[in-house]
TIVO-2410 file (N, C-alpha, C; in nm, 3 decimals):
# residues 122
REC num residu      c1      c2      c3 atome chaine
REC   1      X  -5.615  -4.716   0.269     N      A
REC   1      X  -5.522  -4.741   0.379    CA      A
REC   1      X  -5.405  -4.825   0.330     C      A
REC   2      X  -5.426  -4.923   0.248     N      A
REC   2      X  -5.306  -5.022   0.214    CA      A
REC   2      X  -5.220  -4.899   0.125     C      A
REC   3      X  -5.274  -4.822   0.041     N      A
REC   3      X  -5.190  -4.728  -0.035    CA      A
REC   3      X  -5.084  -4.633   0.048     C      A
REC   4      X  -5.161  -4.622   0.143     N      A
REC   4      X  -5.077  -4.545   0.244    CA      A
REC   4      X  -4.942  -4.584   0.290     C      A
REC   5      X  -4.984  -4.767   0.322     N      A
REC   5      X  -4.883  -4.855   0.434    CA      A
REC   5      X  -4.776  -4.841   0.341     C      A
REC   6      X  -4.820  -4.856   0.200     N      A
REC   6      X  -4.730  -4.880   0.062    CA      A
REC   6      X  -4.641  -4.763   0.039     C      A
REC   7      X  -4.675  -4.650   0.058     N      A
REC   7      X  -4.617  -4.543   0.038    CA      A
REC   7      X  -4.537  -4.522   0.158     C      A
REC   8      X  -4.586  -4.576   0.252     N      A
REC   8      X  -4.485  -4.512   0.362    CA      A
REC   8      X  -4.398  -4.636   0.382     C      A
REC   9      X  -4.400  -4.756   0.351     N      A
REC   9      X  -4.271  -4.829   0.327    CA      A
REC   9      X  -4.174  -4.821   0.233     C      A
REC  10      X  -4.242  -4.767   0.130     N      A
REC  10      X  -4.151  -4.679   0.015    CA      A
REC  10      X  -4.005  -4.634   0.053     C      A
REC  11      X  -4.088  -4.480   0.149     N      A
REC  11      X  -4.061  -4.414   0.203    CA      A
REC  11      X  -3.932  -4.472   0.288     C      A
REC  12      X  -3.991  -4.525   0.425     N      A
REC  12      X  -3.848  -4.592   0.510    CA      A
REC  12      X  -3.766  -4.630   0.361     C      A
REC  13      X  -3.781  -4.771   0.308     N      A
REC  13      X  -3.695  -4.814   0.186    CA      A
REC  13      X  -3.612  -4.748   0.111     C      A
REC  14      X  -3.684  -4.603   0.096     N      A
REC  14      X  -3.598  -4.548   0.053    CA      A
REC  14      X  -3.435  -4.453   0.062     C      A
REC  15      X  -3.529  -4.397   0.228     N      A
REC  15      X  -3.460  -4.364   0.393    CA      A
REC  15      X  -3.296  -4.450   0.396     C      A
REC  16      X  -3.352  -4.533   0.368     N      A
REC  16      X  -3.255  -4.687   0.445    CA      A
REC  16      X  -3.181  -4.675   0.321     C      A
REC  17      X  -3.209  -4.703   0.215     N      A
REC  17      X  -3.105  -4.700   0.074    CA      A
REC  17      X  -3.013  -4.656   0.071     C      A
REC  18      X  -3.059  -4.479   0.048     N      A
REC  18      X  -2.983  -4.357   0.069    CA      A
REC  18      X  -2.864  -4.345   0.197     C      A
REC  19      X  -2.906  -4.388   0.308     N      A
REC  19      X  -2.835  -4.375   0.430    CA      A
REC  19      X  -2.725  -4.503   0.427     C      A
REC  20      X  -2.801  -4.582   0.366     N      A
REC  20      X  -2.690  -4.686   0.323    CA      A
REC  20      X  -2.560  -4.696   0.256     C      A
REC  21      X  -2.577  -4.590   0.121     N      A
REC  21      X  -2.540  -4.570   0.030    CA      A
REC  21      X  -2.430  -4.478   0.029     C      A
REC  22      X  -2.509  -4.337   0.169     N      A
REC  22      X  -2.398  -4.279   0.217    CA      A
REC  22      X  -2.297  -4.331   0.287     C      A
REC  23      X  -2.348  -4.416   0.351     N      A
REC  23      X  -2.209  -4.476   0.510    CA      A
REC  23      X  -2.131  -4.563   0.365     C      A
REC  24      X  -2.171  -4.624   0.283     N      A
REC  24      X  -2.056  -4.671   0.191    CA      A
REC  24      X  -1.973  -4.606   0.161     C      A
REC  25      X  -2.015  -4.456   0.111     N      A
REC  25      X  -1.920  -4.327   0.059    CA      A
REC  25      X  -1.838  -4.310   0.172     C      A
REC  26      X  -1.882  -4.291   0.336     N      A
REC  26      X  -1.777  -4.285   0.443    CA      A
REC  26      X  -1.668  -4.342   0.440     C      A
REC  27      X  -1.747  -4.521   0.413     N      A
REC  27      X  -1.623  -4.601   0.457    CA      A
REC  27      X  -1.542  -4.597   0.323     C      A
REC  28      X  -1.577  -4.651   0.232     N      A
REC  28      X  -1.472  -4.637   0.092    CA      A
REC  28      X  -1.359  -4.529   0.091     C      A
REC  29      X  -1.444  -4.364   0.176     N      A
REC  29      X  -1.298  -4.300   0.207    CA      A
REC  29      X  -1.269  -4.267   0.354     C      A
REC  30      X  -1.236  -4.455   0.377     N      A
REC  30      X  -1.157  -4.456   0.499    CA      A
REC  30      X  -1.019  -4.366   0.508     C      A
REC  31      X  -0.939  -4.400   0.411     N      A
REC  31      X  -0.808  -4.379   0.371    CA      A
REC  31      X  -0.769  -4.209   0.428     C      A
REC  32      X  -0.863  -4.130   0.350     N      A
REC  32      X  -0.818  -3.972   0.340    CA      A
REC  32      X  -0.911  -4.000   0.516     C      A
REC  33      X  -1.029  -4.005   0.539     N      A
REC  33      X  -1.058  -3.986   0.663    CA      A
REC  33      X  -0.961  -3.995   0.783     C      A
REC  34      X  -0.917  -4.123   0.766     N      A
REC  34      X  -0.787  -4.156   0.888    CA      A
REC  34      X  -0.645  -4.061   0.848     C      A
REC  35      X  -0.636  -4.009   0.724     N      A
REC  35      X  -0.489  -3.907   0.785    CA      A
REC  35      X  -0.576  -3.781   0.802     C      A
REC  36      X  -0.744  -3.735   0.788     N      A
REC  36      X  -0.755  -3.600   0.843    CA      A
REC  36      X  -0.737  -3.614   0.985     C      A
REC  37      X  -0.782  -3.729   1.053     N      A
REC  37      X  -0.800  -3.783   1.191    CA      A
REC  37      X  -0.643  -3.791   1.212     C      A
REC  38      X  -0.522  -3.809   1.149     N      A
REC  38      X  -0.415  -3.815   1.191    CA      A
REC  38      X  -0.368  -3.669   1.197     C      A
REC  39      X  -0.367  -3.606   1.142     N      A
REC  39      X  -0.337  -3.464   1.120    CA      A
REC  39      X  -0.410  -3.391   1.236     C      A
REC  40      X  -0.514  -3.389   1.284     N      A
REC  40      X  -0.579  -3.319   1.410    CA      A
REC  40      X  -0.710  -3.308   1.360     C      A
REC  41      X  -0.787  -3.336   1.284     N      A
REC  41      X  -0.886  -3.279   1.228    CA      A
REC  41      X  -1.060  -3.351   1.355     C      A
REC  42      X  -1.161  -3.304   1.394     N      A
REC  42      X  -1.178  -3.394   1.472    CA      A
REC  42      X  -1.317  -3.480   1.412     C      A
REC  43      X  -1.340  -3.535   1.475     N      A
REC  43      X  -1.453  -3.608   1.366    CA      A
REC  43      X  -1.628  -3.537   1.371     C      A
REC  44      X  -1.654  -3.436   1.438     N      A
REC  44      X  -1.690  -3.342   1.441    CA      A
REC  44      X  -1.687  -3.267   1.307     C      A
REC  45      X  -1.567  -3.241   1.253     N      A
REC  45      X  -1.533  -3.137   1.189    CA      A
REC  45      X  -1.545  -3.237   1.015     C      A
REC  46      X  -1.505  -3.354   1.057     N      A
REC  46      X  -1.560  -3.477   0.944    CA      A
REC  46      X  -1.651  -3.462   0.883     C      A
REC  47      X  -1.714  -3.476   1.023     N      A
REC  47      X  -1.839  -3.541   0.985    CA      A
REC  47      X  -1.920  -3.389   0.873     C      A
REC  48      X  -1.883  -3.313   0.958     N      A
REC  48      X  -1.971  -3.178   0.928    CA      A
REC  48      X  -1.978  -3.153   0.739     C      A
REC  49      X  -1.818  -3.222   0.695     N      A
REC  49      X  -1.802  -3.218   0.563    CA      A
REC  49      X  -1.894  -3.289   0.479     C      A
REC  50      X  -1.893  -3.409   0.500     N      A
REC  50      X  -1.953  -3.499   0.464    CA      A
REC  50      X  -2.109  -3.461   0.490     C      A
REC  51      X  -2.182  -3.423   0.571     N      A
REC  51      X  -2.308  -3.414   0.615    CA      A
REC  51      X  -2.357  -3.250   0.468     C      A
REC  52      X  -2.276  -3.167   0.473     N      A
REC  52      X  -2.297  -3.070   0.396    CA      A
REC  52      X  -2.313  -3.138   0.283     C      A
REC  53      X  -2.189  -3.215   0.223     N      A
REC  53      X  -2.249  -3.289   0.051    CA      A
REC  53      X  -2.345  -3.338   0.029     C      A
REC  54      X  -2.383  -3.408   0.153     N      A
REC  54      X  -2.498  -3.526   0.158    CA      A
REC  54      X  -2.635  -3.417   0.145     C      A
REC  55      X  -2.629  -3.324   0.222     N      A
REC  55      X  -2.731  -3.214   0.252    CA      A
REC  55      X  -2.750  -3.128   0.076     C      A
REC  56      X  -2.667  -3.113   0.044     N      A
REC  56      X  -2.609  -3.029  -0.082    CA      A
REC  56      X  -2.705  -3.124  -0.211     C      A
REC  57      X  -2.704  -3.275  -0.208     N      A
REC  57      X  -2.707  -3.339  -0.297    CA      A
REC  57      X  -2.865  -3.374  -0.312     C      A
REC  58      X  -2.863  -3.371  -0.136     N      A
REC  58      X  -3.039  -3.416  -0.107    CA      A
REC  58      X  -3.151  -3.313  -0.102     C      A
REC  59      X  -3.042  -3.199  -0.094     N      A
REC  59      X  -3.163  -3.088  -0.133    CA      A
REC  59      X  -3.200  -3.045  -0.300     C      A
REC  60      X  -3.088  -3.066  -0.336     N      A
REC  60      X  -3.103  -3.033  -0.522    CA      A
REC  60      X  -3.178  -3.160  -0.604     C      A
REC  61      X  -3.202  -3.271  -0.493     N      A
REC  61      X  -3.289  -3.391  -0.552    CA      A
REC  61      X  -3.438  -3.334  -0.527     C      A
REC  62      X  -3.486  -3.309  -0.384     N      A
REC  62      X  -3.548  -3.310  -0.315    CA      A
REC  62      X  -3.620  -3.133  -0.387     C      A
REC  63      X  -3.573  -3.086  -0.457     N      A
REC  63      X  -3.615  -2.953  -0.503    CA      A
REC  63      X  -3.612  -2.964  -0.664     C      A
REC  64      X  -3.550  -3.034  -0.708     N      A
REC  64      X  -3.576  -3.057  -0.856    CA      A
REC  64      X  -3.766  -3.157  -0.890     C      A
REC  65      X  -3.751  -3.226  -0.765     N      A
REC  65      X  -3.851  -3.309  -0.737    CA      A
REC  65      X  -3.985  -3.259  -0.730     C      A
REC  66      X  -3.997  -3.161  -0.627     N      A
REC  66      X  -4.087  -3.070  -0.601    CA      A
REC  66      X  -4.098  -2.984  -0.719     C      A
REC  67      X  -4.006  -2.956  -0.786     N      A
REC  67      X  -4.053  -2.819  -0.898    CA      A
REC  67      X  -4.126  -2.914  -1.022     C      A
REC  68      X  -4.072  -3.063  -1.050     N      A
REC  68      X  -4.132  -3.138  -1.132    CA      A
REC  68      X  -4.273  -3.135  -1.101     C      A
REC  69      X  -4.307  -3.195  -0.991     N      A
REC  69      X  -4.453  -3.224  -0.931    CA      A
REC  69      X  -4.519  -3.119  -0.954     C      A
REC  70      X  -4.456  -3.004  -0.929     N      A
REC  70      X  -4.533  -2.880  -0.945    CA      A
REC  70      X  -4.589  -2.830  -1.112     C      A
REC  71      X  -4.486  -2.899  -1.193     N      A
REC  71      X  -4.499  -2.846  -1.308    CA      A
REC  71      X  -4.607  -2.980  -1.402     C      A
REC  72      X  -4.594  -3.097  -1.369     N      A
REC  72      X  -4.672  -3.226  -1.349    CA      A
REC  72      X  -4.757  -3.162  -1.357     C      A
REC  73      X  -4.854  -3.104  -1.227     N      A
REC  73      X  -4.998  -3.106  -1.199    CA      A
REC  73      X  -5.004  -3.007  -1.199     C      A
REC  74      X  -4.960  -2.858  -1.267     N      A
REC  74      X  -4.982  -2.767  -1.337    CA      A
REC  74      X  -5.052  -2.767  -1.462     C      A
REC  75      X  -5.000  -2.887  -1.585     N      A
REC  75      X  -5.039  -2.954  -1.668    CA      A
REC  75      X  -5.195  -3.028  -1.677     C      A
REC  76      X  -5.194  -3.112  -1.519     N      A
REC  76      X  -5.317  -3.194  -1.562    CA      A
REC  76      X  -5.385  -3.121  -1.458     C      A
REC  77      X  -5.366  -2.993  -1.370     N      A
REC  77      X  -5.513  -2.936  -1.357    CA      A
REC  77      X  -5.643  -2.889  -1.456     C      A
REC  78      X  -5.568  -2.820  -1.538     N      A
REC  78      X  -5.690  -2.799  -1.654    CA      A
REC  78      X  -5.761  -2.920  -1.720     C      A
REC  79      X  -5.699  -2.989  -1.681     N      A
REC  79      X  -5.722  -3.150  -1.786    CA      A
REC  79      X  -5.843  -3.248  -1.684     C      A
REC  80      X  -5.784  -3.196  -1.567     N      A
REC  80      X  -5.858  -3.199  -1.439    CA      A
REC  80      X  -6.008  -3.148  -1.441     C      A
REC  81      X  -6.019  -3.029  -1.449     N      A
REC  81      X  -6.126  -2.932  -1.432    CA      A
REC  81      X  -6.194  -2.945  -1.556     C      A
REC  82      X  -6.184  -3.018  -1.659     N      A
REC  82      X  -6.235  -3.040  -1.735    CA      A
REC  82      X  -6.373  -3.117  -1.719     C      A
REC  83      X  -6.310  -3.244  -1.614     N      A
REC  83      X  -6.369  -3.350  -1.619    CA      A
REC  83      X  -6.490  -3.339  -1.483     C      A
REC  84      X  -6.482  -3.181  -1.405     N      A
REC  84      X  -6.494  -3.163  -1.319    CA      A
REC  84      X  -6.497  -3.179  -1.166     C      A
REC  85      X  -6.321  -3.217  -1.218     N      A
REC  85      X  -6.236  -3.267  -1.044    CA      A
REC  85      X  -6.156  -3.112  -1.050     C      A
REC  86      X  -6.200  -3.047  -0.919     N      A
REC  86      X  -6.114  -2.962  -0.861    CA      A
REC  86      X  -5.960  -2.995  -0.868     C      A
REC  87      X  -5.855  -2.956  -0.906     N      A
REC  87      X  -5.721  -2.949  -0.875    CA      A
REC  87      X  -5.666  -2.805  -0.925     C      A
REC  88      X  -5.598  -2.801  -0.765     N      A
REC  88      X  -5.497  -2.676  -0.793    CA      A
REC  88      X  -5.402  -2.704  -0.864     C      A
REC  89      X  -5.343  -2.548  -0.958     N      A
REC  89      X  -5.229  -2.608  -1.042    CA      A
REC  89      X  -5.138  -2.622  -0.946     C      A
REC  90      X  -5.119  -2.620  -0.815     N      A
REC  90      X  -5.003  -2.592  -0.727    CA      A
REC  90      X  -4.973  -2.724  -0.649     C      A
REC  91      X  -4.877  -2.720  -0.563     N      A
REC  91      X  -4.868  -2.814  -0.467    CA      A
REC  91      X  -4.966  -2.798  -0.350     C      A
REC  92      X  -5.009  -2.874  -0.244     N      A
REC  92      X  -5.100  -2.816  -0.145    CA      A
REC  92      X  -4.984  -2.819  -0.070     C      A
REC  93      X  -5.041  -2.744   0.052     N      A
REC  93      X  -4.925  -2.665   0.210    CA      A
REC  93      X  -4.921  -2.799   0.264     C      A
REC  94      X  -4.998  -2.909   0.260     N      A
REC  94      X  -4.943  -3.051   0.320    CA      A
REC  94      X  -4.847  -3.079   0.251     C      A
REC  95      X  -4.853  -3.094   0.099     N      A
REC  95      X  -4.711  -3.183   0.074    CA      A
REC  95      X  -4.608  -3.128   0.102     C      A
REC  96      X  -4.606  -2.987   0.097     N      A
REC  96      X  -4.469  -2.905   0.112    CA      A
REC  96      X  -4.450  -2.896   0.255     C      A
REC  97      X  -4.551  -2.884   0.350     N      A
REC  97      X  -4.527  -2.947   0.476    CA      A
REC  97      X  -4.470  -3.035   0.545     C      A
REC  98      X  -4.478  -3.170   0.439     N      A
REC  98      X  -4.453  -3.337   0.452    CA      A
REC  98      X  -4.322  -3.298   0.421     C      A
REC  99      X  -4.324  -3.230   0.263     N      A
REC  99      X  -4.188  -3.235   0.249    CA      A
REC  99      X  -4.119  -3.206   0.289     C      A
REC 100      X  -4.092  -3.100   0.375     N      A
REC 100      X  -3.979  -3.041   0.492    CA      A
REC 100      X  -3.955  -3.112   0.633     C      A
REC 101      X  -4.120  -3.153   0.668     N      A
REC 101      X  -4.081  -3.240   0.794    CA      A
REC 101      X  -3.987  -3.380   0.746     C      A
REC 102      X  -4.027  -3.430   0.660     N      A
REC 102      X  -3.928  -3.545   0.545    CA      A
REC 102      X  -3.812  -3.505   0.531     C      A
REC 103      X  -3.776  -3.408   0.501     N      A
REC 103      X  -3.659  -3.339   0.477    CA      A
REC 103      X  -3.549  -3.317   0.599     C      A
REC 104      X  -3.588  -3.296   0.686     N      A
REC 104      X  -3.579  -3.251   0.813    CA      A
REC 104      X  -3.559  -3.387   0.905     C      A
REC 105      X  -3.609  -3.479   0.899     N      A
REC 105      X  -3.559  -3.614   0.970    CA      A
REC 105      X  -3.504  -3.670   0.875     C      A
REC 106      X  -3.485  -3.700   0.770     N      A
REC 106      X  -3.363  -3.799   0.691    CA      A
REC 106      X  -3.236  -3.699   0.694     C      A
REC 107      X  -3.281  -3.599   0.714     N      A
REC 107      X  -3.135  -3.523   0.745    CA      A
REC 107      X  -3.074  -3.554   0.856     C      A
REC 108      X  -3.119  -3.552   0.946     N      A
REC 108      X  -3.084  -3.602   1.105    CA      A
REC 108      X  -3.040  -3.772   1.116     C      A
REC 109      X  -3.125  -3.811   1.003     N      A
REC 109      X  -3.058  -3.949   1.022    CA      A
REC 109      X  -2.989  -4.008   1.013     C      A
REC 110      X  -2.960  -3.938   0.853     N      A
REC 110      X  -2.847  -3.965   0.784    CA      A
REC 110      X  -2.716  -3.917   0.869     C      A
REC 111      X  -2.737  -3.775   0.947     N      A
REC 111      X  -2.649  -3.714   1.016    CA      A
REC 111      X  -2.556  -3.853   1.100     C      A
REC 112      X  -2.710  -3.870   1.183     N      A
REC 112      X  -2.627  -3.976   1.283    CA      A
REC 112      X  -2.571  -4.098   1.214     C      A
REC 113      X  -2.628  -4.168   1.042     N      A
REC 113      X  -2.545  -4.246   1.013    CA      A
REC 113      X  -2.362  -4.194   0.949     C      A
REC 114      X  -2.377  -4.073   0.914     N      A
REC 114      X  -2.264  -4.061   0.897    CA      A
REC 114      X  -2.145  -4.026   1.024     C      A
REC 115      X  -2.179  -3.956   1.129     N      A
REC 115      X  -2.118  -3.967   1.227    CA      A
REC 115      X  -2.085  -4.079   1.308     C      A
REC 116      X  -2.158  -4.194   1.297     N      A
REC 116      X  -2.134  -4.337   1.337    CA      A
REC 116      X  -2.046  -4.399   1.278     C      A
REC 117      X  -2.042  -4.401   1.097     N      A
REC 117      X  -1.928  -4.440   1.004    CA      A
REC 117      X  -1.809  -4.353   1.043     C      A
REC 118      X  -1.815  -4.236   1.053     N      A
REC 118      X  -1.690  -4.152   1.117    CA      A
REC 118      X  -1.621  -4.214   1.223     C      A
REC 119      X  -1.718  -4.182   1.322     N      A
REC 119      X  -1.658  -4.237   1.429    CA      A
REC 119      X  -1.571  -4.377   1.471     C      A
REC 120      X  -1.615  -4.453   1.372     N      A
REC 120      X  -1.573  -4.607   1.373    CA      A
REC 120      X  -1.398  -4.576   1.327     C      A
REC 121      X  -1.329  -4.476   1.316     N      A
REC 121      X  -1.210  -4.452   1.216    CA      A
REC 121      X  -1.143  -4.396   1.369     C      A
REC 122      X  -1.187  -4.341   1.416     N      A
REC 122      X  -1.115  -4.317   1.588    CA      A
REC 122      X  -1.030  -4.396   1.655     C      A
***
């Protein structure tokens, strides 16, 4: 159970970093943001830019990640079954489960932190 609490504070910690890290990238380009916002552009249409890179960057992490793990314990299943512990060489349908529902709310979160940094330029 403590391994768990540990992993899933990780987790937020890590949540929070990232989302952090993005609204810095927002604000740092205040500058070009406020003449798209001067020009007509709406923050809607901002935000949407910004949310695609962020999406773009976090999926090619988030999938390089998974193909590692996969290729990880591809390796130490046999090494596994040796010792006679069952392991698939694969991922199980939970993690890739976790991983999409994971995937799927830091996207949304991040969403709303970058539309909040947007919006502050209005």
């Amino acid at each position: 159970m403590l391994v768990y609490r540990t992993v899933q504070k990780r987790k937020m910690a890590s949540m929070a970093t990232f989302a952090g890290s993005f609204r810095l990238l927002v604000i740092q380009s205040a500058e070009p943001v406020q003449n798209l916002i001067h020009l007509g552009f709406g923050t809607q249409e901002i935000t949407r830019v910004f949310h695609r890179r962020f999406t773009q960057q976090f999926l090619l992490i988030l999938g390089l990640s998974l193909l590692l793990c996969t290729g990880i314990t591809g390796m130490l299943a046999p090494l596994a079954n040796e010792y006679g512990m069952k392991l698939s060489p694969f991922l199980a349908w939970e993690t890739l489960l976790g991983s999409v529902l994971y995937a799927a709310v830091f996207s949304g979160i991040n969403y709303q932190v970058i539309r909040g940094a947007v919006s502050i330029f209005c």
